[in-house]
C-alpha positions in Angstrom: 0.0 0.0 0.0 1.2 3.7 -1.1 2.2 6.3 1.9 0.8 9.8 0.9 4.3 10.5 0.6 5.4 8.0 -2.1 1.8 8.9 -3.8 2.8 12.3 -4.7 6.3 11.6 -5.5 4.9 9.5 -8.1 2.4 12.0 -8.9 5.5 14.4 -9.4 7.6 12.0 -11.6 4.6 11.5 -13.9 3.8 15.1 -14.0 7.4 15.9 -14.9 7.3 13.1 -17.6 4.3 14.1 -19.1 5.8 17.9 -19.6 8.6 16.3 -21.4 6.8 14.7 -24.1 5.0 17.3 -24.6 7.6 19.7 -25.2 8.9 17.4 -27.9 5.4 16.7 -29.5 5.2 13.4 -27.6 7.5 12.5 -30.9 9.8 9.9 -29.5 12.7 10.7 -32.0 12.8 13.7 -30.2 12.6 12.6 -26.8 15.7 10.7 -27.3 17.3 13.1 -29.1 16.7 15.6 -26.3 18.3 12.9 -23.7 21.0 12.4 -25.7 21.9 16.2 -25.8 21.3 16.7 -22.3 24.0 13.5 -21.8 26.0 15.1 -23.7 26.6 18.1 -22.2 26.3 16.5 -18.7 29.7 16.2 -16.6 27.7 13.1 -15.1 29.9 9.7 -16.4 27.5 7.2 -18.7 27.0 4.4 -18.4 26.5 1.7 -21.6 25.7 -1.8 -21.1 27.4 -4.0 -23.7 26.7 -7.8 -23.8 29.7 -9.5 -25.0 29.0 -13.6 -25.6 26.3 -13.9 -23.6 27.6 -11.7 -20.3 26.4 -7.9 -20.1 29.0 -5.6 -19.3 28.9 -2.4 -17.7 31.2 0.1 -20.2 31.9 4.0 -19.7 30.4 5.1 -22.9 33.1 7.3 -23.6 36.4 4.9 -23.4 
């Protein structure tokens, strides 16, 4: 069972998630192209998973 708490954080999160697609039409192409620009202009490291015969590796994208 939800807390009022966790309720509106979800609440918040879905909120937040609904004003990002529709700043970007709720186009998907442009959703990810608007992540990948923020990323890249992050200092924040990323992250890639790479799967390599049959085990998924964690990988710094930019190595």
């Amino acid at each position: 069972m939800m807390n009022f708490k966790s309720q509106s954080i979800l609440e918040e999160v879905r909120a937040l998630k609904e004003e990002n697609a529709r700043a970007h039409n709720f186009d998907i192409a442009l959703l990810f192209k608007g992540m990948k620009e923020r990323q890249e202009k992050s200092d924040s490291k990323v992250i890639k998973l790479k799967e390599e015969a049959g085990a998924t590796t964690r990988q710094p994208l930019n190595s």
